[in-house]
ZADREN-979929 format. One record per residue (C-alpha): x, y, z; residue number from 1; residue in three letters. Coordinates in Angstrom, 1 decimal. Example, Ala and Ser with C-alpha at 12.3 -4.5 7.8 and 13.67 -1.06 7.14 Angstrom:
BEGIN
<r><xx>12.3</xx><yy>-4.5</yy><zz>7.8</zz><seq>1</seq><type>ALA</type></r>
<r><xx>13.7</xx><yy>-1.1</yy><zz>7.1</zz><seq>2</seq><type>SER</type></r>
//
This chain:
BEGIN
<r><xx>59.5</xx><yy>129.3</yy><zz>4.0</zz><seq>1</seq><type>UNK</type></r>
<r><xx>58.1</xx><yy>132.1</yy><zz>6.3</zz><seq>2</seq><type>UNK</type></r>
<r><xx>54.6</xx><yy>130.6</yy><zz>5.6</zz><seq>3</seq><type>UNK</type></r>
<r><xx>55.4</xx><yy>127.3</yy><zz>6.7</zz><seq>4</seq><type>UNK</type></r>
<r><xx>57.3</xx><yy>128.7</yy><zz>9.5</zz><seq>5</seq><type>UNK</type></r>
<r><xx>54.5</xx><yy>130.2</yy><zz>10.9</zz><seq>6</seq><type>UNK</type></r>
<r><xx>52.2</xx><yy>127.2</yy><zz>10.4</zz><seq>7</seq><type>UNK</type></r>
<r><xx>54.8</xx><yy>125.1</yy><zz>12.1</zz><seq>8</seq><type>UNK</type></r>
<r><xx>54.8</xx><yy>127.5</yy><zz>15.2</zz><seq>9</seq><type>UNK</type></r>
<r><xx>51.1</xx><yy>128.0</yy><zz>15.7</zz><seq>10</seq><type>UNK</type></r>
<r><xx>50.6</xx><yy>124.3</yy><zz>15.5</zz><seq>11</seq><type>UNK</type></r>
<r><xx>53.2</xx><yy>124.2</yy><zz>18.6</zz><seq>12</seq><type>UNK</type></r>
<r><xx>51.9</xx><yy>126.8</yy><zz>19.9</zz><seq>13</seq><type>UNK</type></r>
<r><xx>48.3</xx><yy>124.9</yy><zz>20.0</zz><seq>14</seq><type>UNK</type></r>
<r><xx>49.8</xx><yy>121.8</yy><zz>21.2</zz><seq>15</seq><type>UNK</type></r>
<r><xx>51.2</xx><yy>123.1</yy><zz>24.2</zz><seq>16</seq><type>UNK</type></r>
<r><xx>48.2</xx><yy>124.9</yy><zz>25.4</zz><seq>17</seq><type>UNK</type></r>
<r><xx>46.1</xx><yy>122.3</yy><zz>25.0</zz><seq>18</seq><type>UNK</type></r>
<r><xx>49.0</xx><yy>120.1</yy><zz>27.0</zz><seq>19</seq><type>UNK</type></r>
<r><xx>48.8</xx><yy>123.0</yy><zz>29.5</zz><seq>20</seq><type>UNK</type></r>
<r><xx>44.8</xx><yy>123.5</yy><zz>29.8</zz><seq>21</seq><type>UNK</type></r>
<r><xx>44.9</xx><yy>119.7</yy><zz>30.6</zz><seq>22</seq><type>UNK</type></r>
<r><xx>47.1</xx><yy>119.5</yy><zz>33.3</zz><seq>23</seq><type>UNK</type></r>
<r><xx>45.6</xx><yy>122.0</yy><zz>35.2</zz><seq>24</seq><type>UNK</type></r>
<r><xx>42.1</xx><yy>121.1</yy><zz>34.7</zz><seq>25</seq><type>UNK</type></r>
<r><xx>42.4</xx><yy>117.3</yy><zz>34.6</zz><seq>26</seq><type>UNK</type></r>
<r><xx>41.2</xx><yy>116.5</yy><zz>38.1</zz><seq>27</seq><type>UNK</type></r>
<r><xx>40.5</xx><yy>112.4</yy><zz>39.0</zz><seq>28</seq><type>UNK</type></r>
<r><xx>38.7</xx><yy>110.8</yy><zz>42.0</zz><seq>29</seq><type>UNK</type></r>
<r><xx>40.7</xx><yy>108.2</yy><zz>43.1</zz><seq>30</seq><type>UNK</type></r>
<r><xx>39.0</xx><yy>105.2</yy><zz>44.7</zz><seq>31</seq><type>UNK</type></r>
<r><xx>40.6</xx><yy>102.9</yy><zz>47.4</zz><seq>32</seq><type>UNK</type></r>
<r><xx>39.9</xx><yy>99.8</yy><zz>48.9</zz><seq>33</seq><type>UNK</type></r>
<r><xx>39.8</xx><yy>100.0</yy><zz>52.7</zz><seq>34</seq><type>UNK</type></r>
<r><xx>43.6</xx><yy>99.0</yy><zz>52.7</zz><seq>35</seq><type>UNK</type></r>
<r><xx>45.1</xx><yy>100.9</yy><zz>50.6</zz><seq>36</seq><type>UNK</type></r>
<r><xx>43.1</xx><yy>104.1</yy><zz>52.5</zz><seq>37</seq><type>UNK</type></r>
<r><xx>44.5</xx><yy>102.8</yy><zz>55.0</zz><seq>38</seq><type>UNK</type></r>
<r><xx>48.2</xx><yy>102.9</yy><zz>54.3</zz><seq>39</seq><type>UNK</type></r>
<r><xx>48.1</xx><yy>106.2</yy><zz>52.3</zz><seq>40</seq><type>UNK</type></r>
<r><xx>46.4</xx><yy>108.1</yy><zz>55.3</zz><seq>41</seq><type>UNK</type></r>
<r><xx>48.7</xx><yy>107.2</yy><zz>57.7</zz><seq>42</seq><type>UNK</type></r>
<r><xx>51.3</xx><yy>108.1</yy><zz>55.3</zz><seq>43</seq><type>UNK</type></r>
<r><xx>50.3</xx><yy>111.4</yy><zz>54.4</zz><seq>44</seq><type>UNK</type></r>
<r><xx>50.3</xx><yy>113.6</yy><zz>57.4</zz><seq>45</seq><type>UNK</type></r>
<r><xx>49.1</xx><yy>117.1</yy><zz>55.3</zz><seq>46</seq><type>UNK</type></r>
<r><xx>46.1</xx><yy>115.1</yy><zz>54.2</zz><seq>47</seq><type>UNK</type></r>
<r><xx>42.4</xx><yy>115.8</yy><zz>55.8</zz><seq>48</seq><type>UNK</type></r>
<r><xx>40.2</xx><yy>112.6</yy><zz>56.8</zz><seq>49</seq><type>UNK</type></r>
<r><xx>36.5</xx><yy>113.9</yy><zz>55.9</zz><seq>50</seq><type>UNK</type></r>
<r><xx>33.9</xx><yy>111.6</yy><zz>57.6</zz><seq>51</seq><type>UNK</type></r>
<r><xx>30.8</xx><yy>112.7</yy><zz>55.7</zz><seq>52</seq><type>UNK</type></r>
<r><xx>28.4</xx><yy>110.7</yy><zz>58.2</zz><seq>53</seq><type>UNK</type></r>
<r><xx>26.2</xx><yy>112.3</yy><zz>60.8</zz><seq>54</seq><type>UNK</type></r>
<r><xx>27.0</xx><yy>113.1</yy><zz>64.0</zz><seq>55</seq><type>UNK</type></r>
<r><xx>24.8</xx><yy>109.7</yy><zz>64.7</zz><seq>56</seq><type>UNK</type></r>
<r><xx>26.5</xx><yy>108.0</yy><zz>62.7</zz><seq>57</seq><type>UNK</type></r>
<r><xx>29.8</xx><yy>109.2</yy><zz>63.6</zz><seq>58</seq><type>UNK</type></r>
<r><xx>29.3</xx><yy>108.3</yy><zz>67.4</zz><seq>59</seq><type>UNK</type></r>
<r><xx>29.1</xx><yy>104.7</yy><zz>66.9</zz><seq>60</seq><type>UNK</type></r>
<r><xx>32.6</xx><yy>104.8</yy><zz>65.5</zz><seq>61</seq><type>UNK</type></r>
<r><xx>35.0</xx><yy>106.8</yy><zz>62.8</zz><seq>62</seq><type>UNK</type></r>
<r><xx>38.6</xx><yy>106.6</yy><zz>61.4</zz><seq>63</seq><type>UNK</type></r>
<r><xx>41.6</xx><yy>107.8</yy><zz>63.8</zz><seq>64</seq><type>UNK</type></r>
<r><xx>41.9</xx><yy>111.8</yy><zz>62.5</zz><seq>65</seq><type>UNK</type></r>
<r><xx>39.2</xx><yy>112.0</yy><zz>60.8</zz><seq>66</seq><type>UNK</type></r>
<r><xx>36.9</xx><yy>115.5</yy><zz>60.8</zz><seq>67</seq><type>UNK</type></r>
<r><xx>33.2</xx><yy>115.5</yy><zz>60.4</zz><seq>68</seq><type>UNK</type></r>
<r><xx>31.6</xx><yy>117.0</yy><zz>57.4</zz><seq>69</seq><type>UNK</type></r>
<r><xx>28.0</xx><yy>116.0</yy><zz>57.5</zz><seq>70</seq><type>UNK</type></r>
<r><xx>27.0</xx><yy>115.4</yy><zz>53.7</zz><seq>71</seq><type>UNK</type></r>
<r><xx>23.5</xx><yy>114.9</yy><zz>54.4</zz><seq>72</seq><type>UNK</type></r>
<r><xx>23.7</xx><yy>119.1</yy><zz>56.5</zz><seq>73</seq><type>UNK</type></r>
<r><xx>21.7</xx><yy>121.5</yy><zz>54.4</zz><seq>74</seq><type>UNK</type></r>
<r><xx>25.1</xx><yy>123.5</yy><zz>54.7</zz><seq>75</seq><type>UNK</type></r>
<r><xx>27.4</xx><yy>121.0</yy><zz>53.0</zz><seq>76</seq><type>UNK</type></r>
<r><xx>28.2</xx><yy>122.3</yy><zz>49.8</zz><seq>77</seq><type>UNK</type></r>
<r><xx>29.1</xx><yy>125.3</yy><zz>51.6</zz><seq>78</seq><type>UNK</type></r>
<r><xx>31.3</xx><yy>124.0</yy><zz>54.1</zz><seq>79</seq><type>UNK</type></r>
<r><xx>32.8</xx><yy>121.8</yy><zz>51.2</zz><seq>80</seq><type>UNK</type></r>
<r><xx>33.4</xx><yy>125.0</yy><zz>48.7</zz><seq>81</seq><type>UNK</type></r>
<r><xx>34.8</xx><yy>127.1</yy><zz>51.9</zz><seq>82</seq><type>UNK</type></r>
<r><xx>38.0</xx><yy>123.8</yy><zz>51.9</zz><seq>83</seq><type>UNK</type></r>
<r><xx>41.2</xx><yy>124.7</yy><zz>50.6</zz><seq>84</seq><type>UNK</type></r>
<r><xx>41.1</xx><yy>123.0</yy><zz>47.1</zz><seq>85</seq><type>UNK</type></r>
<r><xx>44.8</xx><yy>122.5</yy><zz>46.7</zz><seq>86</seq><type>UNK</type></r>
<r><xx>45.0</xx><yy>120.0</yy><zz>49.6</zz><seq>87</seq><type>UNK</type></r>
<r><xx>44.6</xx><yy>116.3</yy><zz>49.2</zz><seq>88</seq><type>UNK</type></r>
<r><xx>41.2</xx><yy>114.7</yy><zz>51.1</zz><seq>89</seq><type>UNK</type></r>
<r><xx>40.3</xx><yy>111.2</yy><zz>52.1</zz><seq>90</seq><type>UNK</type></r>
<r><xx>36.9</xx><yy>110.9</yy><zz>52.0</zz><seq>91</seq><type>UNK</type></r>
<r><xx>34.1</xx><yy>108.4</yy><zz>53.2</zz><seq>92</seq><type>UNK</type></r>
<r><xx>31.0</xx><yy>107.3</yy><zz>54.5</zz><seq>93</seq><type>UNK</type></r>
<r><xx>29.1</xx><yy>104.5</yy><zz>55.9</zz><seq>94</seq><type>UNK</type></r>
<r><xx>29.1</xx><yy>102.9</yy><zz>52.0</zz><seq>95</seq><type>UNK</type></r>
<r><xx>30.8</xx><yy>105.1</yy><zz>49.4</zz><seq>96</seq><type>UNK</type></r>
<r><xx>27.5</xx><yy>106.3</yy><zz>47.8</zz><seq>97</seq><type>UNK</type></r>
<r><xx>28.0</xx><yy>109.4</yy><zz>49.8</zz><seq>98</seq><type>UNK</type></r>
<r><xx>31.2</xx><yy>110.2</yy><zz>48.8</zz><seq>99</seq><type>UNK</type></r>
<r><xx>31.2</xx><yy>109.1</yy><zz>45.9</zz><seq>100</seq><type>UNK</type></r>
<r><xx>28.6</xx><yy>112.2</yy><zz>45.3</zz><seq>101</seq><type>UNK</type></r>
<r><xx>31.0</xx><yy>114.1</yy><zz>47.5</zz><seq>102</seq><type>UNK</type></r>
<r><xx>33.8</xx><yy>113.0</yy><zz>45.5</zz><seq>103</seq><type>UNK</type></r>
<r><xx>32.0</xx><yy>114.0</yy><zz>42.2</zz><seq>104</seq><type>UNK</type></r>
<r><xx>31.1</xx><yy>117.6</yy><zz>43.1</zz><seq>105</seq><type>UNK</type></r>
<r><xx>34.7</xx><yy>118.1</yy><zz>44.7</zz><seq>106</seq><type>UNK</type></r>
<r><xx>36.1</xx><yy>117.1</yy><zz>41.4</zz><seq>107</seq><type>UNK</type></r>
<r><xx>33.4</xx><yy>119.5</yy><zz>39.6</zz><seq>108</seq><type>UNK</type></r>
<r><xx>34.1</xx><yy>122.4</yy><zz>42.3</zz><seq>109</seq><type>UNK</type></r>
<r><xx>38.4</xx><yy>122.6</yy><zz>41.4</zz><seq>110</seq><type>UNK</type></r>
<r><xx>39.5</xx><yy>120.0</yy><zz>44.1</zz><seq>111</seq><type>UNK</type></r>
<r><xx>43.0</xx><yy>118.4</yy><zz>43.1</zz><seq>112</seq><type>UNK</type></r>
<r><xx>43.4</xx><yy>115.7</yy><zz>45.3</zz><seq>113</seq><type>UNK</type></r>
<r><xx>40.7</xx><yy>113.4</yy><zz>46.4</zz><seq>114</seq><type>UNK</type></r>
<r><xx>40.3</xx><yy>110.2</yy><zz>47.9</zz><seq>115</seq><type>UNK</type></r>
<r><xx>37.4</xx><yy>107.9</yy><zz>48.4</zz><seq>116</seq><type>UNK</type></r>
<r><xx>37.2</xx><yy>105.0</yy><zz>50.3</zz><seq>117</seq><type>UNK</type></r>
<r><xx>35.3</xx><yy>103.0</yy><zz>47.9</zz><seq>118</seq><type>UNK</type></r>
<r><xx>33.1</xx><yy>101.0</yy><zz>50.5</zz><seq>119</seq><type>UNK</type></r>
<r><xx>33.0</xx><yy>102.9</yy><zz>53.1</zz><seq>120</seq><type>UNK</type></r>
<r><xx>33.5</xx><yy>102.7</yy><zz>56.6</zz><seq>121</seq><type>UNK</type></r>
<r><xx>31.3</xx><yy>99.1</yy><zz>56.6</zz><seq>122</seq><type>UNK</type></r>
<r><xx>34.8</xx><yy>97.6</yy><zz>54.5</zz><seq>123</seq><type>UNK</type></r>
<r><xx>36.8</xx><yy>99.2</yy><zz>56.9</zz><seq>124</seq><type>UNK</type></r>
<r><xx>35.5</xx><yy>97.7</yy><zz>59.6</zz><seq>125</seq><type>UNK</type></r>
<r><xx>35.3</xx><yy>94.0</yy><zz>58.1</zz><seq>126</seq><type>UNK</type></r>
<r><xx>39.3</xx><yy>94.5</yy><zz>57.5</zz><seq>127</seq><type>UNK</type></r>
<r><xx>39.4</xx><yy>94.9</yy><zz>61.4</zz><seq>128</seq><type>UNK</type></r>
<r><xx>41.0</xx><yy>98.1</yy><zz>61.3</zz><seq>129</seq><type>UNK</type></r>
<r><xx>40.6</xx><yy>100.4</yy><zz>64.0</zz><seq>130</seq><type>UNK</type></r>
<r><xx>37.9</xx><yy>102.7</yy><zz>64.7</zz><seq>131</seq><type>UNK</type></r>
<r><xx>38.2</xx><yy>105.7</yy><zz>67.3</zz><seq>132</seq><type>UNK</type></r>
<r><xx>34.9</xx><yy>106.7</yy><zz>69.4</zz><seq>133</seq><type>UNK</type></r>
<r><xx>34.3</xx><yy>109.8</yy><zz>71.0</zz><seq>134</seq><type>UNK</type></r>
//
């Protein structure tokens, strides 16, 4: 009985640490058509808006709140690792393919919460939504 008993328990006992191990490890990048970025970031107010475009780039046009992280910068990683990885980002660039790779090694580097737009600022801009200029 004692035997079986103790089986039973470290079986459990497994279980929930590998329950526990991927909770907290299970990070997904979450991809969003313009619209729905849309509606979620101007629902969340304790999200950050990354624009990973150059400052080029950037002048021609960005989303309402959003805060420059050039991508391309030899820096980037580094200012990326130096964000605080327990708060949600919405991310994107001209396309996607940039933060898509953004997205990728924020998911690899402990981020919880991130948010591409799938298309990039190009399908934001065919919806007609609203683009701030500096």
């Amino acid at each position: 009985m004692k035997k079986h008993l103790f089986i039973l328990t470290a079986i459990c006992a497994m279980a929930f640490n590998a329950v526990a191990q991927n909770n907290t490890t299970h990070q997904e990048i979450v991809n969003l058509s313009a619209q729905r970025f849309k509606i979620i970031t101007e629902n969340d107010k304790n999200g950050v808006i990354l624009d990973l475009r150059t400052t080029d780039e950037m002048s021609k046009g960005y989303i309402k709140g959003a805060t420059q992280l050039d991508f391309l910068a030899k820096d980037a990683e580094k200012q990326i690792d130096n964000l605080d990885k327990n708060k949600t980002y919405y991310i994107y660039c001209a396309s996607g393919n940039r933060s898509g790779q953004a997205a990728e090694y924020m998911k690899e580097h402990g981020f919880k919460r991130v948010y591409n737009l799938e298309k990039g600022l190009k399908e934001w801009e065919l919806k007609g939504y609203p683009v701030e200029k500096k």
